[in-house]
KOLROBA-169201 format. One record per atom (N, C-alpha, C, O): residue in one letter; atom name; x, y, z. Coordinates in pm, whole numbers, plus 32768, in hexadecimal, padded with zeros to 4 digits. Layout:
% residues N
{residuo:a&atomo:CA&px:X&py:Y&pz:Z}
...
***
This chain:
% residues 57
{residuo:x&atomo:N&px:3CD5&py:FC06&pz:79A3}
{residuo:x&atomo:CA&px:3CC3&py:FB7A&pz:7982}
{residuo:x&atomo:C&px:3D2C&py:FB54&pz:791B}
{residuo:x&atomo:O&px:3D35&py:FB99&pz:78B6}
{residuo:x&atomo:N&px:3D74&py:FAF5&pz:7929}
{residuo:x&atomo:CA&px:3DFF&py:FAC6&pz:78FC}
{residuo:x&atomo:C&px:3DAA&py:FA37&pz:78B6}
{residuo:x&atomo:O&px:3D66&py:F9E2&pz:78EF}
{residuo:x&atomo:N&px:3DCD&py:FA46&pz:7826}
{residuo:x&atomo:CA&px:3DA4&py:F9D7&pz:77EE}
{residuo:x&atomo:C&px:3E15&py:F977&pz:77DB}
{residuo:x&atomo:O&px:3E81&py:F9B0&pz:77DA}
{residuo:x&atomo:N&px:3E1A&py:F8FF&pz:77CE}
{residuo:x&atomo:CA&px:3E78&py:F895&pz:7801}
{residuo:x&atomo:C&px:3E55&py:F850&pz:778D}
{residuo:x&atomo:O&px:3DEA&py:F814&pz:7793}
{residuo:x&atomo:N&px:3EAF&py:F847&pz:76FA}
{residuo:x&atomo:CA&px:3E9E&py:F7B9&pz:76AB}
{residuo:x&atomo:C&px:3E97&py:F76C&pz:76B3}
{residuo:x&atomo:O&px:3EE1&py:F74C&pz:7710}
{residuo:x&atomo:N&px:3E52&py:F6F6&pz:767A}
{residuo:x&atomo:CA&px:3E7B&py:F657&pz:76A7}
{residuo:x&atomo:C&px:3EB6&py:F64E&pz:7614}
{residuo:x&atomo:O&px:3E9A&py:F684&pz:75A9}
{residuo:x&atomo:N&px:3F35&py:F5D2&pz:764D}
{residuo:x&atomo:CA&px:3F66&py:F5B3&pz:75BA}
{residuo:x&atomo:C&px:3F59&py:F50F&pz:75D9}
{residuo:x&atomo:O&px:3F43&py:F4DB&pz:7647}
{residuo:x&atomo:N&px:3F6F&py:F4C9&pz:7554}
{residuo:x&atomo:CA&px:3F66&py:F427&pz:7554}
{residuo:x&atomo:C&px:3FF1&py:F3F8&pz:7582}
{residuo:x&atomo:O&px:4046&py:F44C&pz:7565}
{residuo:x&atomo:N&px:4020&py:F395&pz:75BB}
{residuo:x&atomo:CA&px:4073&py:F32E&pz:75FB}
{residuo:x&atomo:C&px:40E6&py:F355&pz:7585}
{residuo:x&atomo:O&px:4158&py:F362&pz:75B2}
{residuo:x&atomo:N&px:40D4&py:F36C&pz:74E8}
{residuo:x&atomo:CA&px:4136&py:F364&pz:748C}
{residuo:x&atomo:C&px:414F&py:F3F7&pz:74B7}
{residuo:x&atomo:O&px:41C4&py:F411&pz:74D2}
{residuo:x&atomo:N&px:4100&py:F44D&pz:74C0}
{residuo:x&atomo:CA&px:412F&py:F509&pz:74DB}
{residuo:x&atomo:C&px:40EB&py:F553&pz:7476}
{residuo:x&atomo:O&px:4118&py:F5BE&pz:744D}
{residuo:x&atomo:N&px:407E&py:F51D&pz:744A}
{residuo:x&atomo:CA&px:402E&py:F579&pz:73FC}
{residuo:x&atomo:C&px:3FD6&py:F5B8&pz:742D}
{residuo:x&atomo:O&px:3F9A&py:F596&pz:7493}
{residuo:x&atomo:N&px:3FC5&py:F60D&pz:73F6}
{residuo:x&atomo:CA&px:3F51&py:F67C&pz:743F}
{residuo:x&atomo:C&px:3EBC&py:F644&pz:7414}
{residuo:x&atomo:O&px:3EA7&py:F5F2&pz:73BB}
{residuo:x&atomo:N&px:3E68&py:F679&pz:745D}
{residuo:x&atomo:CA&px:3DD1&py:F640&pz:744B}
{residuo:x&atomo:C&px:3D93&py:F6BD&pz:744B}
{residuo:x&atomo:O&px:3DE3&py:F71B&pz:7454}
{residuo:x&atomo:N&px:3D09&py:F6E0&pz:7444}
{residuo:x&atomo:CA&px:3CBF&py:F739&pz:742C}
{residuo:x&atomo:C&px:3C6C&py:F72A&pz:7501}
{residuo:x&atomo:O&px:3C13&py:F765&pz:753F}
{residuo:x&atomo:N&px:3C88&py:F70A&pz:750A}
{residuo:x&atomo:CA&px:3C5E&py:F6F5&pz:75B3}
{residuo:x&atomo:C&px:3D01&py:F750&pz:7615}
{residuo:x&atomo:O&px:3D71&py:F774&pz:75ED}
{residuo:x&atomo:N&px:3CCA&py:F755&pz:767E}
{residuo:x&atomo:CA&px:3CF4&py:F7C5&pz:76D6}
{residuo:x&atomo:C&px:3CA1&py:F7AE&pz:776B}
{residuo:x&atomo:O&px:3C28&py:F797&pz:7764}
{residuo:x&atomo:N&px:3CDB&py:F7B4&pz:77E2}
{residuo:x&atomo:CA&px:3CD5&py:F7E4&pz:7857}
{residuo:x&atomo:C&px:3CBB&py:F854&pz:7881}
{residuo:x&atomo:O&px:3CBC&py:F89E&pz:781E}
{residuo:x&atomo:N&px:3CA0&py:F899&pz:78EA}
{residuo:x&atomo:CA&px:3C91&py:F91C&pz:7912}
{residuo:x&atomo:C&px:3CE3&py:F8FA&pz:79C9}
{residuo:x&atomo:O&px:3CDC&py:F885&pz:79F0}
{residuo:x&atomo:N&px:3D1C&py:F94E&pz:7A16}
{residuo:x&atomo:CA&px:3D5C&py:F955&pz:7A8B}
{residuo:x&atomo:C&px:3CE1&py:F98F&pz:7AEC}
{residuo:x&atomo:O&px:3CEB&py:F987&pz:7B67}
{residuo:x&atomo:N&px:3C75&py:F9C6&pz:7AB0}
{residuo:x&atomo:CA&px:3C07&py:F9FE&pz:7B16}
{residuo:x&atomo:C&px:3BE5&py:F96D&pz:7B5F}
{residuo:x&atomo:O&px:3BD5&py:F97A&pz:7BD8}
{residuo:x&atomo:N&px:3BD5&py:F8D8&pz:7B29}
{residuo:x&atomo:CA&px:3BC1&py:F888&pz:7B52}
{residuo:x&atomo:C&px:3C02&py:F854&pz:7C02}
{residuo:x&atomo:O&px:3BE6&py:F7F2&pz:7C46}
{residuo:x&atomo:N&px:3C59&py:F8C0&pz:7C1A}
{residuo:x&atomo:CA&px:3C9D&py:F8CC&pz:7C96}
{residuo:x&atomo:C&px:3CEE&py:F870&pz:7CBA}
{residuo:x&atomo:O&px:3D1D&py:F84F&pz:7C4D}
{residuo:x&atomo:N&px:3D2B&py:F820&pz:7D1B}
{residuo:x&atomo:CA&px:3D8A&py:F810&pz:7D2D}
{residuo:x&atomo:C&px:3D81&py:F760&pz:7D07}
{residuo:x&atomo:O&px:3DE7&py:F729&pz:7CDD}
{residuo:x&atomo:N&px:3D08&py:F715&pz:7D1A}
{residuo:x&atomo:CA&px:3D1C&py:F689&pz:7CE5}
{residuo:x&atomo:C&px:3D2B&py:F677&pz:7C67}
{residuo:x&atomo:O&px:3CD7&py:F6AE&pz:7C20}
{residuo:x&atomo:N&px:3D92&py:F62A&pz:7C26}
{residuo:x&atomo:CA&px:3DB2&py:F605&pz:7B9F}
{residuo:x&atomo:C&px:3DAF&py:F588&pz:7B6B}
{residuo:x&atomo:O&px:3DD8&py:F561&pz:7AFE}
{residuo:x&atomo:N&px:3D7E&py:F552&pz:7BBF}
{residuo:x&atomo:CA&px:3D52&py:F4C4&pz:7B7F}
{residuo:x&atomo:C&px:3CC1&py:F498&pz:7B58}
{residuo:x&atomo:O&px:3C94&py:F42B&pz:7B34}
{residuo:x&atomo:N&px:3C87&py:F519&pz:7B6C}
{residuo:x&atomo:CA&px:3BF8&py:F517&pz:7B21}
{residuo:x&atomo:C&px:3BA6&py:F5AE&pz:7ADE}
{residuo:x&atomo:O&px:3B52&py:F5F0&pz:7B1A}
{residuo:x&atomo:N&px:3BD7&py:F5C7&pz:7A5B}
{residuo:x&atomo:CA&px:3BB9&py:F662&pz:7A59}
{residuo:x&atomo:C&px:3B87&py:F668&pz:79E4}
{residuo:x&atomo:O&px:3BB8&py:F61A&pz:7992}
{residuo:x&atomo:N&px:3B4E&py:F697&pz:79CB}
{residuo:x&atomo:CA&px:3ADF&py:F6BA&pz:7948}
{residuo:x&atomo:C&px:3B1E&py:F6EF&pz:78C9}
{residuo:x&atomo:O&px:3B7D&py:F73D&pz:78C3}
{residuo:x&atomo:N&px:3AE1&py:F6BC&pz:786D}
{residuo:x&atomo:CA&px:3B16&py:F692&pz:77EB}
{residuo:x&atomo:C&px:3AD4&py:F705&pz:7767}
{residuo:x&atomo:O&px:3A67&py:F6F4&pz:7731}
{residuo:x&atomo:N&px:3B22&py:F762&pz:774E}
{residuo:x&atomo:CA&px:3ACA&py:F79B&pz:7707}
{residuo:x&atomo:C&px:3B1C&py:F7A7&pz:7655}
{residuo:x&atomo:O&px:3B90&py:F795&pz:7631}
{residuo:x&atomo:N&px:3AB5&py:F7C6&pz:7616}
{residuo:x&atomo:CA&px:3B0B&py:F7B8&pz:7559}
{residuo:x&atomo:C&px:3AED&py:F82F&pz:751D}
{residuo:x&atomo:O&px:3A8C&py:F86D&pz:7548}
{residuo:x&atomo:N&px:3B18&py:F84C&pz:74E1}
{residuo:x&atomo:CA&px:3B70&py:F8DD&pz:749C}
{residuo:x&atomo:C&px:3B2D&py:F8B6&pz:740C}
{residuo:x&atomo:O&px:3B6A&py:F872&pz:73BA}
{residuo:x&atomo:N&px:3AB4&py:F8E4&pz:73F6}
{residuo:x&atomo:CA&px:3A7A&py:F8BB&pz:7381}
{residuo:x&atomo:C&px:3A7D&py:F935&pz:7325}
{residuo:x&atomo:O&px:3AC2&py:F994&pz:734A}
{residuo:x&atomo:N&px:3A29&py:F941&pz:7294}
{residuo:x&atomo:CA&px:3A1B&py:F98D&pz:7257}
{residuo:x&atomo:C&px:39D9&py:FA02&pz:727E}
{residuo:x&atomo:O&px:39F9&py:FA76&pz:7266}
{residuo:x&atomo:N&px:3958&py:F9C9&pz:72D3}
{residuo:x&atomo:CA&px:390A&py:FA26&pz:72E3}
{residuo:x&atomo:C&px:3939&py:FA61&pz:73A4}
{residuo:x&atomo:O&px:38EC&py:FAA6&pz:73E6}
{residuo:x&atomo:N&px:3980&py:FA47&pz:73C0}
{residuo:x&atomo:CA&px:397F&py:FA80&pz:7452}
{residuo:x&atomo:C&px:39DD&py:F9F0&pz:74A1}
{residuo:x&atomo:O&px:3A10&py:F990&pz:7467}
{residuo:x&atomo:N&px:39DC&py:FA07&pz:750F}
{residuo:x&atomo:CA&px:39E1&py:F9AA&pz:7568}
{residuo:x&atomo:C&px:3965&py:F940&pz:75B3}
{residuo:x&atomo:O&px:3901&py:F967&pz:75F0}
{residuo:x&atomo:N&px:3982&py:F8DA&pz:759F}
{residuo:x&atomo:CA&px:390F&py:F84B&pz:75B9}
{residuo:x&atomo:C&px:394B&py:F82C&pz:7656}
{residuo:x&atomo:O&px:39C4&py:F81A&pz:7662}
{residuo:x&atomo:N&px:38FC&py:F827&pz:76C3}
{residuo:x&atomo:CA&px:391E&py:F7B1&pz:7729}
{residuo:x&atomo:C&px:3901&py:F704&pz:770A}
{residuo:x&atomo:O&px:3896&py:F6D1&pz:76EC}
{residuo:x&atomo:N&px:3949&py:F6E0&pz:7714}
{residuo:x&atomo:CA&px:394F&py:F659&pz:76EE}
{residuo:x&atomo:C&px:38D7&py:F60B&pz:7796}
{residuo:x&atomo:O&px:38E4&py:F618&pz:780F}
{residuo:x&atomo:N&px:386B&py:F5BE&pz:773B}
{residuo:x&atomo:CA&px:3841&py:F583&pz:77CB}
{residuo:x&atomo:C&px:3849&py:F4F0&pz:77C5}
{residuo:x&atomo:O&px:3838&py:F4B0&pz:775D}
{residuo:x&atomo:N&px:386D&py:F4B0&pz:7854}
{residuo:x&atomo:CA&px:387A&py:F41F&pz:7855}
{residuo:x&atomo:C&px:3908&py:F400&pz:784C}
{residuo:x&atomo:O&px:3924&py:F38B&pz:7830}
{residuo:x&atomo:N&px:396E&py:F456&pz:785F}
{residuo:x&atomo:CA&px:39EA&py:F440&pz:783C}
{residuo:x&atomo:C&px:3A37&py:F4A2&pz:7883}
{residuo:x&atomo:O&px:3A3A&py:F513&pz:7853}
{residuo:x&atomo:N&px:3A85&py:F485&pz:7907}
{residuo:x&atomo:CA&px:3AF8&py:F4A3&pz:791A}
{residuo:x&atomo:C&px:3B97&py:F4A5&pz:7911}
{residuo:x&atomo:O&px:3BD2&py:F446&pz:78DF}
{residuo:x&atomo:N&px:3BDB&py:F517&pz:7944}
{residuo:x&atomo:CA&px:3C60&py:F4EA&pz:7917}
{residuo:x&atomo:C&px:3CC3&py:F4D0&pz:799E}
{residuo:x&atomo:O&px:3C9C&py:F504&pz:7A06}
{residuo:x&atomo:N&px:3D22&py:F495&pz:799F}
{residuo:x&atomo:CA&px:3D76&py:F476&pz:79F0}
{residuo:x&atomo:C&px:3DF9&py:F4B0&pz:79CE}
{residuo:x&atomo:O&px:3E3F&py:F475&pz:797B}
{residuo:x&atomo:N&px:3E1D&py:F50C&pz:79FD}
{residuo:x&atomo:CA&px:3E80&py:F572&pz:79DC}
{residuo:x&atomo:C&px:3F23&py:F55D&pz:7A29}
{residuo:x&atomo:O&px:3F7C&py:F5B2&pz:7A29}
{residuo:x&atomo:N&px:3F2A&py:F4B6&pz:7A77}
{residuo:x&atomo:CA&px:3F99&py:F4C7&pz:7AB6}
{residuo:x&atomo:C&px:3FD3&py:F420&pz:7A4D}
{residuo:x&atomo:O&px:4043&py:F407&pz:7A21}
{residuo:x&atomo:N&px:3F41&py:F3C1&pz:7A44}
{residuo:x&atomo:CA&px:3F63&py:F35D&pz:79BC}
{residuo:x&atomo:C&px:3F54&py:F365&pz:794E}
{residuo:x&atomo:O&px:3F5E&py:F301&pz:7908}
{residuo:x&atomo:N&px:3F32&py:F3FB&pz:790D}
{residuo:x&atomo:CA&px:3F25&py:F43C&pz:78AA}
{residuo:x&atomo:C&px:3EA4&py:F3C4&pz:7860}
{residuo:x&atomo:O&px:3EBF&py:F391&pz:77F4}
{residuo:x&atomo:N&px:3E3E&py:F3AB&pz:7896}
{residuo:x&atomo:CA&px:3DEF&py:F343&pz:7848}
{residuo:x&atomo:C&px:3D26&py:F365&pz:7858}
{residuo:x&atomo:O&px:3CEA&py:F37B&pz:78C1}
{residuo:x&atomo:N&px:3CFB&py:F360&pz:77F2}
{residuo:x&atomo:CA&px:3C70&py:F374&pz:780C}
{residuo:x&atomo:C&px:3C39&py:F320&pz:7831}
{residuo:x&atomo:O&px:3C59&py:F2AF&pz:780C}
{residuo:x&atomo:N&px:3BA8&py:F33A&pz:78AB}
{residuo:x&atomo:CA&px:3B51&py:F2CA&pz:78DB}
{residuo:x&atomo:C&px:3ADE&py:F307&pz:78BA}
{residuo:x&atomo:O&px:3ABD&py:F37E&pz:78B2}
{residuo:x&atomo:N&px:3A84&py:F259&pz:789A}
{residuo:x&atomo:CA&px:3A19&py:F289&pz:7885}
{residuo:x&atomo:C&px:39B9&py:F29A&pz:7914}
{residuo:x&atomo:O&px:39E1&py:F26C&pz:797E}
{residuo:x&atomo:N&px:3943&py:F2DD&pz:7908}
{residuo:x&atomo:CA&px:391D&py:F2C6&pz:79DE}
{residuo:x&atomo:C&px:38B9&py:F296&pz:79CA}
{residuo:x&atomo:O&px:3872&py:F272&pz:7A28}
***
């Protein structure tokens, strides 16, 4: 499992991340954050990995 950063429109890094297990569609893939205590799945919120932009669902 290949974790995938998201960064902001300026190029900063965020505490959120992708995973590639999500398979081959990239315009809707699950959103997960890199917290203190572990890794969080983010719910209610996808990512779009080809307009680099989050939706809410």
């Amino acid at each position: 499992m290949a974790k995938t950063k998201i960064y902001k429109t300026d190029g900063k890094p965020t505490p959120y991340f992708w995973s590639d297990r999500d398979g081959e569609e990239q315009t809707a893939v699950t959103v997960y954050k890199q917290t203190a205590s572990g890794v969080k799945r983010m719910r209610g919120v996808r990512f779009n990995a080809i307009t680099n932009k989050m939706k809410r669902d």
